[in-house]
Each structure stands twice: as C-alpha cells, then as structure tokens.
Biopython code that builds the backbone (N, CA, C, O; Angstrom):
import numpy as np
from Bio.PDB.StructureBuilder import StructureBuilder

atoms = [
    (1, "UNK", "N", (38.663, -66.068, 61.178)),
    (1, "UNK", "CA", (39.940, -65.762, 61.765)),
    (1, "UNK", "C", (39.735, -64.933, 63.024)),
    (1, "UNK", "O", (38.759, -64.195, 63.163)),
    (2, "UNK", "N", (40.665, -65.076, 63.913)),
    (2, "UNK", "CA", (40.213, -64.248, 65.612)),
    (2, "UNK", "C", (41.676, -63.078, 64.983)),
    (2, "UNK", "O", (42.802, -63.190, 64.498)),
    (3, "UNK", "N", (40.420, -61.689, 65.527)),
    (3, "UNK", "CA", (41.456, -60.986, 65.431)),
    (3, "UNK", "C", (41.475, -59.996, 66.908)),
    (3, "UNK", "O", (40.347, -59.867, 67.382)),
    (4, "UNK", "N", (42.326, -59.458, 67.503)),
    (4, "UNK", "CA", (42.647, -58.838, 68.563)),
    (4, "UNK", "C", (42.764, -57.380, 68.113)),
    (4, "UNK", "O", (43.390, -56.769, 67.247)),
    (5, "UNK", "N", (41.857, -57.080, 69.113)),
    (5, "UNK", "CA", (41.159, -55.855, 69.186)),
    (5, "UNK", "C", (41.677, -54.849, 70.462)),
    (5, "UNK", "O", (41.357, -55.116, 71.620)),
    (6, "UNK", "N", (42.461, -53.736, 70.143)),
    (6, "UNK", "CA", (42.679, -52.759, 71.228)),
    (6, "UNK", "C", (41.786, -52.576, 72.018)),
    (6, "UNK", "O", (40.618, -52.838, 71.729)),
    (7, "UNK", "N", (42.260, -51.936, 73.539)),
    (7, "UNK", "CA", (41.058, -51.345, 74.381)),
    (7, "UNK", "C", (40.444, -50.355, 74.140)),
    (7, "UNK", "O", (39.247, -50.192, 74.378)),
    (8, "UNK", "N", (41.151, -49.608, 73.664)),
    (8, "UNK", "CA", (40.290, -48.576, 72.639)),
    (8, "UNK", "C", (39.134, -48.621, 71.871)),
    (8, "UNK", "O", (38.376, -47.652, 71.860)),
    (9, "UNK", "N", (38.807, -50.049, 70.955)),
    (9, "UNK", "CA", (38.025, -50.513, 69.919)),
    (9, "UNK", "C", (37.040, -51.308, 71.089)),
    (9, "UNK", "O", (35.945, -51.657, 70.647)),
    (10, "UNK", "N", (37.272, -51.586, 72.329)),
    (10, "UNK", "CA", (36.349, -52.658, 72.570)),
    (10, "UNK", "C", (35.054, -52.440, 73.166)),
    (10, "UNK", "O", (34.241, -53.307, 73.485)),
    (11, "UNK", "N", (34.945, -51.149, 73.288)),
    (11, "UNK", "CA", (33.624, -51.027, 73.145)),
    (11, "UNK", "C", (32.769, -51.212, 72.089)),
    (11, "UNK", "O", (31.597, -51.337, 72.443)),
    (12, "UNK", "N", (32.951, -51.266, 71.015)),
    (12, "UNK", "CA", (32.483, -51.514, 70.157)),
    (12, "UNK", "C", (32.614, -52.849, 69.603)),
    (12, "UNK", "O", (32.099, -53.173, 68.533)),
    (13, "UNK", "N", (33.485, -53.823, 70.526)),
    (13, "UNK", "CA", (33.077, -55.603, 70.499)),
    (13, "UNK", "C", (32.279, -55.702, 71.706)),
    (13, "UNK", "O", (32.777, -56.615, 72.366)),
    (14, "UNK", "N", (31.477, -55.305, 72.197)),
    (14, "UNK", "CA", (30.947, -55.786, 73.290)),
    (14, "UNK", "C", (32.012, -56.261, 74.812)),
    (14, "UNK", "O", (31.721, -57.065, 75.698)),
    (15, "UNK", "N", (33.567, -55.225, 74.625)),
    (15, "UNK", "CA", (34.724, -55.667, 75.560)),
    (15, "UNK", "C", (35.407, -56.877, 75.171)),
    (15, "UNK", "O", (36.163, -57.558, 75.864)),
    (16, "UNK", "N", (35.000, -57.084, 73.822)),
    (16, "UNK", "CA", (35.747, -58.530, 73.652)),
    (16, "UNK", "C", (36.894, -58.149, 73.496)),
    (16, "UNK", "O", (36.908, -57.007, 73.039)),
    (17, "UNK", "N", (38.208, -58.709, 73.717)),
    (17, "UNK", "CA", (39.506, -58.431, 73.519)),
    (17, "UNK", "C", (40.024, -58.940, 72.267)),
    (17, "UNK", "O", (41.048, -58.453, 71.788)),
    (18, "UNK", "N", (39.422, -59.845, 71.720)),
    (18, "UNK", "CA", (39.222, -60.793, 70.217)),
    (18, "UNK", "C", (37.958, -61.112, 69.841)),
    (18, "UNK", "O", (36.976, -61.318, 70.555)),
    (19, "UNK", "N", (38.115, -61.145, 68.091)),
    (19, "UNK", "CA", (36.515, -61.118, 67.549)),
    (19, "UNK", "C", (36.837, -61.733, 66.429)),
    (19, "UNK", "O", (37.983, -62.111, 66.182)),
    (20, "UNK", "N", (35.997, -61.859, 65.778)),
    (20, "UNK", "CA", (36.069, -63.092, 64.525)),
    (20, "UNK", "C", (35.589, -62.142, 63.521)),
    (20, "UNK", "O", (34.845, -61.161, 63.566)),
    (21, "UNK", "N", (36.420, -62.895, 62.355)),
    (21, "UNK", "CA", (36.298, -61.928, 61.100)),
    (21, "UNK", "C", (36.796, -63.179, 59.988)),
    (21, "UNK", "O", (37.262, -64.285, 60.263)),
    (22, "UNK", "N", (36.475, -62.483, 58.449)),
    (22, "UNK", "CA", (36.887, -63.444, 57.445)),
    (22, "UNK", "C", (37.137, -62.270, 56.663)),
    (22, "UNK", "O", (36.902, -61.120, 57.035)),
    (23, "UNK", "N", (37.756, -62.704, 55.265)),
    (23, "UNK", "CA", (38.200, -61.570, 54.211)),
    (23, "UNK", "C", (39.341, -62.536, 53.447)),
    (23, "UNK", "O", (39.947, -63.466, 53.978)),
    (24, "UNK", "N", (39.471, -62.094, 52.126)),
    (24, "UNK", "CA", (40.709, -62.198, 51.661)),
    (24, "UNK", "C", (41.756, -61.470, 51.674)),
    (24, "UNK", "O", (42.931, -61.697, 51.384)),
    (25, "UNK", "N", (41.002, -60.237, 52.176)),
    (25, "UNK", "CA", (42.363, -58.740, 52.123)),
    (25, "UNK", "C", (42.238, -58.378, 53.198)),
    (25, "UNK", "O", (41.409, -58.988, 53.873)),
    (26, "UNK", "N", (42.849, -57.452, 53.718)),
    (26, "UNK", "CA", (42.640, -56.388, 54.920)),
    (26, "UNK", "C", (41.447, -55.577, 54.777)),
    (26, "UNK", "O", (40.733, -55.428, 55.768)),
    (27, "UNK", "N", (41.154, -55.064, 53.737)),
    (27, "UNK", "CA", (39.770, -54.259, 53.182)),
    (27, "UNK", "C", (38.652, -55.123, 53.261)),
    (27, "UNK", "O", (37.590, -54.672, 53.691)),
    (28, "UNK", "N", (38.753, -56.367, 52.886)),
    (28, "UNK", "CA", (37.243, -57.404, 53.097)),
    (28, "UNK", "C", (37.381, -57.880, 54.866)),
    (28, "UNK", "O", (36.429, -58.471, 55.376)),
    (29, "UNK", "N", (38.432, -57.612, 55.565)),
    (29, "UNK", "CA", (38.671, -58.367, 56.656)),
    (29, "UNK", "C", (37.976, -57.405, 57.317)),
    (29, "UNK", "O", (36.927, -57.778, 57.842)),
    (30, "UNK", "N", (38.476, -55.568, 57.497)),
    (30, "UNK", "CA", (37.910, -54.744, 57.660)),
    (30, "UNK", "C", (36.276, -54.297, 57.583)),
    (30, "UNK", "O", (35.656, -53.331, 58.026)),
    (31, "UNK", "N", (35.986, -55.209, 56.982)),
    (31, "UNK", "CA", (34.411, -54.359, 55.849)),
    (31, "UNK", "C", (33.238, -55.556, 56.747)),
    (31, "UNK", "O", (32.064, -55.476, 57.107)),
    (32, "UNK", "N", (34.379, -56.689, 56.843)),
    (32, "UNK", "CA", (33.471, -58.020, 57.513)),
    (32, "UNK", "C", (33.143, -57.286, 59.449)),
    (32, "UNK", "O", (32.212, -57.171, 60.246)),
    (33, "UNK", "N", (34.454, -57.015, 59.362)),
    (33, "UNK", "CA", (34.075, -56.282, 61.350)),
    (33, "UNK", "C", (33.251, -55.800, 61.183)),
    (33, "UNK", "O", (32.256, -56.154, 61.815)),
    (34, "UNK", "N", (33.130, -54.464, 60.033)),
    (34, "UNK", "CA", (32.078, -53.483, 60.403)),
    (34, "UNK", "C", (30.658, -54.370, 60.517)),
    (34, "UNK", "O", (29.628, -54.279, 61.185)),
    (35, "UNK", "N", (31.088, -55.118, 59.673)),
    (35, "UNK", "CA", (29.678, -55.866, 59.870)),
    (35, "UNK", "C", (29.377, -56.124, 60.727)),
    (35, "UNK", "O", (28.260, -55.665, 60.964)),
    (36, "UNK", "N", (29.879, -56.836, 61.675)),
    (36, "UNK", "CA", (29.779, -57.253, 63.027)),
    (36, "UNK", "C", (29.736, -56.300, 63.874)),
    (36, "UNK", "O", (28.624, -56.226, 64.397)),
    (37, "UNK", "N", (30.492, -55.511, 64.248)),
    (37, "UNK", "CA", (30.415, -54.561, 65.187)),
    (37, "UNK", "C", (30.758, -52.933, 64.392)),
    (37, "UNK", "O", (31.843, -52.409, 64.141)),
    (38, "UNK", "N", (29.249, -52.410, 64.128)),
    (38, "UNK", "CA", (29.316, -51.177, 63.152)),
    (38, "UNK", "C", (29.941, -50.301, 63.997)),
    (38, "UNK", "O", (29.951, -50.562, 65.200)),
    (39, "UNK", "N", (30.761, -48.744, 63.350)),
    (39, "UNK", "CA", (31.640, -48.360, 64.028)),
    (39, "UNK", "C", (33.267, -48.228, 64.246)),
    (39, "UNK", "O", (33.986, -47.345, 64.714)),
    (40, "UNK", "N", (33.523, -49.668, 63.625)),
    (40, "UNK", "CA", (34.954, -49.958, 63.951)),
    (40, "UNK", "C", (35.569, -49.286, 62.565)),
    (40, "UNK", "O", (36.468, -48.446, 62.539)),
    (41, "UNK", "N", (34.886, -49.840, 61.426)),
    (41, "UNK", "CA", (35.658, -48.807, 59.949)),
    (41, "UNK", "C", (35.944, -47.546, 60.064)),
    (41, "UNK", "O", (37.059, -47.155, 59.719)),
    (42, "UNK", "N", (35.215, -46.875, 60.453)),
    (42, "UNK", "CA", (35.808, -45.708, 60.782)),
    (42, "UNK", "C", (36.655, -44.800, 61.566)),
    (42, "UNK", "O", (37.170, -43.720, 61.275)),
    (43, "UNK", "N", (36.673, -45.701, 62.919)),
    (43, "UNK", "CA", (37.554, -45.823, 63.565)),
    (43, "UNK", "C", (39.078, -45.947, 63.065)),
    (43, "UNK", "O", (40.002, -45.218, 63.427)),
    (44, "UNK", "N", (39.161, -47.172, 62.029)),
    (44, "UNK", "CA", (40.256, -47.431, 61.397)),
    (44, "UNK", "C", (40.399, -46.868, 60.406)),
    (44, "UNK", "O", (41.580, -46.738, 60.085)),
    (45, "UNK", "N", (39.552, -46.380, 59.624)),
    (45, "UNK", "CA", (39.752, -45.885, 58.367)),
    (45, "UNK", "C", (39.603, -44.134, 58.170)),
    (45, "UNK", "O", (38.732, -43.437, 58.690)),
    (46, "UNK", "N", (40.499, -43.759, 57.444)),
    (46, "UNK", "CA", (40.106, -42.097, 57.014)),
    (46, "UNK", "C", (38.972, -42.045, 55.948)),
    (46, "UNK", "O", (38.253, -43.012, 55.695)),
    (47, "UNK", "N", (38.891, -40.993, 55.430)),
    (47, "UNK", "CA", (37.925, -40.895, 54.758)),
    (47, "UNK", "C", (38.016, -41.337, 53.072)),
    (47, "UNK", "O", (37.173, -41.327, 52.176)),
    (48, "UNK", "N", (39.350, -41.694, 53.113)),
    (48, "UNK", "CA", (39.808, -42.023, 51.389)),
    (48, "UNK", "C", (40.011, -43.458, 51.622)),
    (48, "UNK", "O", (40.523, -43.889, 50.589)),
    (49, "UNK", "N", (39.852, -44.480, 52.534)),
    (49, "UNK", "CA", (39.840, -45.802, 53.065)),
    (49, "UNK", "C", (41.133, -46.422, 53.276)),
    (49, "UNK", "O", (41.577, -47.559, 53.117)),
    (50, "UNK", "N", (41.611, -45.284, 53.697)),
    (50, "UNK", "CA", (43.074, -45.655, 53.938)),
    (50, "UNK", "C", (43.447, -45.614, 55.651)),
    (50, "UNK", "O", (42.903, -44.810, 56.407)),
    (51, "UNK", "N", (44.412, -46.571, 56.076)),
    (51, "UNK", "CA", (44.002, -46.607, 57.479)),
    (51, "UNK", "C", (45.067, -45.787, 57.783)),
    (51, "UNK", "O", (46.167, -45.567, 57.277)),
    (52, "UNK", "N", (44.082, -45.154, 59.320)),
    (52, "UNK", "CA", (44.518, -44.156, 60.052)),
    (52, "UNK", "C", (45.556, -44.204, 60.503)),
    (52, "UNK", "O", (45.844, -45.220, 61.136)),
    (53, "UNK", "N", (46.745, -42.913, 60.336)),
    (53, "UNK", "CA", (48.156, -43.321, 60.495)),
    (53, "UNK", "C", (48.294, -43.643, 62.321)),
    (53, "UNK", "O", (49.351, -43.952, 62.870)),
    (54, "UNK", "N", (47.258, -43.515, 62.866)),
    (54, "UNK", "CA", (47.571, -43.859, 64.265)),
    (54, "UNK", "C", (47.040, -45.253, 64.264)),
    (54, "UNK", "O", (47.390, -45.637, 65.380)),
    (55, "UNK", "N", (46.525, -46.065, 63.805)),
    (55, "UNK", "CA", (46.131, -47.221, 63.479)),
    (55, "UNK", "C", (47.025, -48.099, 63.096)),
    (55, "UNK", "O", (47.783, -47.682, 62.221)),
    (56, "UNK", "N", (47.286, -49.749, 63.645)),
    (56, "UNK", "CA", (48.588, -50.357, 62.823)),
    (56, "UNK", "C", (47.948, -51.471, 62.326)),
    (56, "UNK", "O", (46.779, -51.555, 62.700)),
    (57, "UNK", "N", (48.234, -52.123, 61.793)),
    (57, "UNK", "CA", (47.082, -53.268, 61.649)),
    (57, "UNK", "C", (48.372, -54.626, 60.901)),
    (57, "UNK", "O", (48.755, -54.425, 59.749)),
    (58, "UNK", "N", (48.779, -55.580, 61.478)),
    (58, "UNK", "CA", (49.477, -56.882, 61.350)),
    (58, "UNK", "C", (48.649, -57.855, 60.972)),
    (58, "UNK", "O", (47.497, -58.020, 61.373)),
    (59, "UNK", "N", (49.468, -58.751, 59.897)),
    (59, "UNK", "CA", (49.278, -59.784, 59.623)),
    (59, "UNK", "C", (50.376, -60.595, 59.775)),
    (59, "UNK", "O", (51.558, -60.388, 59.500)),
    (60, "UNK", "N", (49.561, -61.996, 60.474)),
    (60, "UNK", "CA", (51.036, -62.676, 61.237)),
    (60, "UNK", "C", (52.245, -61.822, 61.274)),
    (60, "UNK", "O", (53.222, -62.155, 60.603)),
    (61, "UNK", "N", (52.269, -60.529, 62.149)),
    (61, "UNK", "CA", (53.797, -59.763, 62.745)),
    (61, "UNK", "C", (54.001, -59.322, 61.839)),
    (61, "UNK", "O", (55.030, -58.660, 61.978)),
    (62, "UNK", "N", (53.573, -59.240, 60.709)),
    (62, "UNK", "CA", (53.742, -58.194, 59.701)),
    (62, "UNK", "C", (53.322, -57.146, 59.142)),
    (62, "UNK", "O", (52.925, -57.389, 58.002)),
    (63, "UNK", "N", (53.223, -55.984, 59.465)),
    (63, "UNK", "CA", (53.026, -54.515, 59.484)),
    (63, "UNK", "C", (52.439, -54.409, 57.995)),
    (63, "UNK", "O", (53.087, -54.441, 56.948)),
    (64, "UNK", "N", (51.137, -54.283, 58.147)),
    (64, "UNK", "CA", (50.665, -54.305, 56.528)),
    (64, "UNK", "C", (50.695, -52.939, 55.592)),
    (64, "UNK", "O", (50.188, -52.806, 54.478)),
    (65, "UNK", "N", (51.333, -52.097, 56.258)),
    (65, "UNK", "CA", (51.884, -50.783, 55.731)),
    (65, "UNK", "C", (52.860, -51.268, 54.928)),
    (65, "UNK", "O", (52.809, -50.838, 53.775)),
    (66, "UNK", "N", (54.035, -52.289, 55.258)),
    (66, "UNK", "CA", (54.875, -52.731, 54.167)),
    (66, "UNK", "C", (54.934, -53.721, 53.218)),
    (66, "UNK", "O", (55.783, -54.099, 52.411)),
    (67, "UNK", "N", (53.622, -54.102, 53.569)),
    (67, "UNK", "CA", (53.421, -54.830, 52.584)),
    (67, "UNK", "C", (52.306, -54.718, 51.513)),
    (67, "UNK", "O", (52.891, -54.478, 50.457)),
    (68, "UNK", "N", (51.021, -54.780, 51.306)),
    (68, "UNK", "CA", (50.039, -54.532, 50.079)),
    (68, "UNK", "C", (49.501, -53.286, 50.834)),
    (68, "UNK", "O", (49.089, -52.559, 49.930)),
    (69, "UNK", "N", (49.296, -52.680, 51.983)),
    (69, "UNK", "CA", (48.317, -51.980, 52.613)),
    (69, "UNK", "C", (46.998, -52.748, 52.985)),
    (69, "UNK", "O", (46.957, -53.815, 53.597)),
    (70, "UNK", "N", (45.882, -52.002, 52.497)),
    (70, "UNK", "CA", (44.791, -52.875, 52.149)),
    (70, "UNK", "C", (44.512, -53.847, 51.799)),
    (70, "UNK", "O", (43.817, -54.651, 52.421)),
    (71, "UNK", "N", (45.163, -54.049, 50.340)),
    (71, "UNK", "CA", (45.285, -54.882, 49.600)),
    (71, "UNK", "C", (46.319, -56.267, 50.204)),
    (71, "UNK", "O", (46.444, -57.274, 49.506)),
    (72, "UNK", "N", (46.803, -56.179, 51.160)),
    (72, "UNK", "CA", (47.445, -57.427, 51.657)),
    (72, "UNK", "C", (46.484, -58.427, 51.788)),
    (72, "UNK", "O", (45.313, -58.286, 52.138)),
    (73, "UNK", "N", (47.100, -59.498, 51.464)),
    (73, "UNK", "CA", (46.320, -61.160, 51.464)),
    (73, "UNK", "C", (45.996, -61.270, 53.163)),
    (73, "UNK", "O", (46.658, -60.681, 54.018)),
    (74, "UNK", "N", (45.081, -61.968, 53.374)),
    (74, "UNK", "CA", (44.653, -62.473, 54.703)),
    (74, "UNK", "C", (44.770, -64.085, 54.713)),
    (74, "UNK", "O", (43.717, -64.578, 55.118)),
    (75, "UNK", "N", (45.727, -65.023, 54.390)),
    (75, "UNK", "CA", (45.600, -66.141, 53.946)),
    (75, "UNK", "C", (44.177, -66.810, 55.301)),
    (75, "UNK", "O", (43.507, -66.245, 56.165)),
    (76, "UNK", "N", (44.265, -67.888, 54.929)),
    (76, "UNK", "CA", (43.520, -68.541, 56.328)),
    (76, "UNK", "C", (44.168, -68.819, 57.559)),
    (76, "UNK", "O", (45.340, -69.193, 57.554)),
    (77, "UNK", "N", (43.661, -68.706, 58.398)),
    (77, "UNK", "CA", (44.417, -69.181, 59.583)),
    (77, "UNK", "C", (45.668, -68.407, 60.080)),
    (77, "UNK", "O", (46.612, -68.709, 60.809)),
    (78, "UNK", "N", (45.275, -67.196, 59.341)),
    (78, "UNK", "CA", (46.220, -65.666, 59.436)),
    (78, "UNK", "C", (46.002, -65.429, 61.109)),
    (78, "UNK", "O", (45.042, -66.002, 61.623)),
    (79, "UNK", "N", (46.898, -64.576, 61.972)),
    (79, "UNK", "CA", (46.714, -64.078, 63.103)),
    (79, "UNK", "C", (47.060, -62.445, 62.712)),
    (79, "UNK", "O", (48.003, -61.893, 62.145)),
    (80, "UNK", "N", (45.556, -61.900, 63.434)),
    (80, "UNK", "CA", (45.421, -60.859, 62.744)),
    (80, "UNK", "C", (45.348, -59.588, 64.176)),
    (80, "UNK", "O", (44.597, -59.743, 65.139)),
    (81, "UNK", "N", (46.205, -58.498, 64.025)),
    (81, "UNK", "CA", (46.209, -57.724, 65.237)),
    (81, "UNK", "C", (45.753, -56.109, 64.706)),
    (81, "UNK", "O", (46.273, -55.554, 63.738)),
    (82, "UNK", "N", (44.667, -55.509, 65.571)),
    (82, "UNK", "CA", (44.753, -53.848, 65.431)),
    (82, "UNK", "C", (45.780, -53.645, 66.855)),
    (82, "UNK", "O", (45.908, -54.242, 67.924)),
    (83, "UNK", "N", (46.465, -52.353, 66.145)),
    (83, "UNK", "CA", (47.586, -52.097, 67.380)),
    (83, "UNK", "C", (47.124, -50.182, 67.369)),
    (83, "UNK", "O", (47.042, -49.462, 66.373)),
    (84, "UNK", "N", (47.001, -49.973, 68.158)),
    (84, "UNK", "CA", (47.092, -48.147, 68.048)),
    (84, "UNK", "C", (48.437, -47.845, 68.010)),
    (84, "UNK", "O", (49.088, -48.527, 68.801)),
    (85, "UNK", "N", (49.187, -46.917, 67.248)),
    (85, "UNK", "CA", (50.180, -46.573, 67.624)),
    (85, "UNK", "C", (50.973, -45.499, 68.999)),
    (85, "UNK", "O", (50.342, -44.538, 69.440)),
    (86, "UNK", "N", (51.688, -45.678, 69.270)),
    (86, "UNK", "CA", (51.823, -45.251, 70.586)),
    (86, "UNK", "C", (52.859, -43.964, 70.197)),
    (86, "UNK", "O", (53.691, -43.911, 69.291)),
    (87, "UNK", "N", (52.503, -42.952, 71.212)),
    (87, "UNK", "CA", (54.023, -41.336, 71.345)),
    (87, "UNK", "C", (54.564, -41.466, 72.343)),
    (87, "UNK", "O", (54.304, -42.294, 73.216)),
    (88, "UNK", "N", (55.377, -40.675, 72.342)),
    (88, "UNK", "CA", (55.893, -40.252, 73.632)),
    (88, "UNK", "C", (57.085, -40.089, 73.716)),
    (88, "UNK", "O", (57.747, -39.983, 72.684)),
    (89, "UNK", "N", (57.735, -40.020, 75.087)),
    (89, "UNK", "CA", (59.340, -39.780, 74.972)),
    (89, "UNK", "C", (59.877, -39.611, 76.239)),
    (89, "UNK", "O", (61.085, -39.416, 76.377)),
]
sb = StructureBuilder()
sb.init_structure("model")
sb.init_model(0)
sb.init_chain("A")
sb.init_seg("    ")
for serial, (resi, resn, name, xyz) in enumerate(atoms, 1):
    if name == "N":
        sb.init_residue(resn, " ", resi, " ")
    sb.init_atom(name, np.array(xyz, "f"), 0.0, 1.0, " ", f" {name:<3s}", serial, name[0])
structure = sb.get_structure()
C-alpha cells in the first residue's frame, strides 16, 4: 500500500513524499515502515505505542483515532496518510 508521508518524516524516506508499506492494522502497517525506514516509529509513536497526539494517521479519510486506533483494519488497497497536526490561531 503507498502511504504519504509528511515533510517532517521525509527525511527519514530518503525525501520520498510516499512509501510503501503492508500490515493488517495500523500497528503492523506502522512496524512494516520502521522496517523500511528505521526511525519513523518513534517519531509516531509514544512510549506506551500509542500515537503521538500531534500525529494523525487516516485510513481512506478516516481519522483512525475514531475508529480502532491501532487496531484499525488496513484493508488492501487502503489509502493511507500521516498528517502532523497543525496550531495556531
């Protein structure tokens, strides 16, 4: 699955703006990047493996905070986005 990667994260794809990943969950989808480009789990993840509340992470447009968290399905052919969350005012 191609997933899109902030500018933030892309140093750690080699500047790719999208990168390829597989998983059934967000946690195996997650665990597969690190594989690929070590670095990025932690980035996304706190220390209890829960992702960082400045971190957003979609599956097809859907905010996986409301739905399983982690545990959300990654079906195939999922479109998969890291988003940083943004402040301001």
């Amino acid at each position: 699955m191609k997933v899109k990667i902030p500018t933030q994260l892309r140093t750690l794809t080699d500047g790719a703006a999208e990168t390829e990943a597989s998983g059934a969950t967000v946690a195996e989808l997650i665990e597969d990047l690190e594989a690929r480009h070590p670095g990025l789990r932690e980035r996304l993840l706190d220390d209890g493996g829960v992702l960082r509340r400045f971190v957003n992470v979609y599956v097809n447009d859907e905010d996986v905070r409301f739905q399983d968290g982690m545990s959300t399905p990654v079906p195939e052919g999922s479109s998969i986005s890291i988003i940083p969350a943004v402040a301001g005012g």
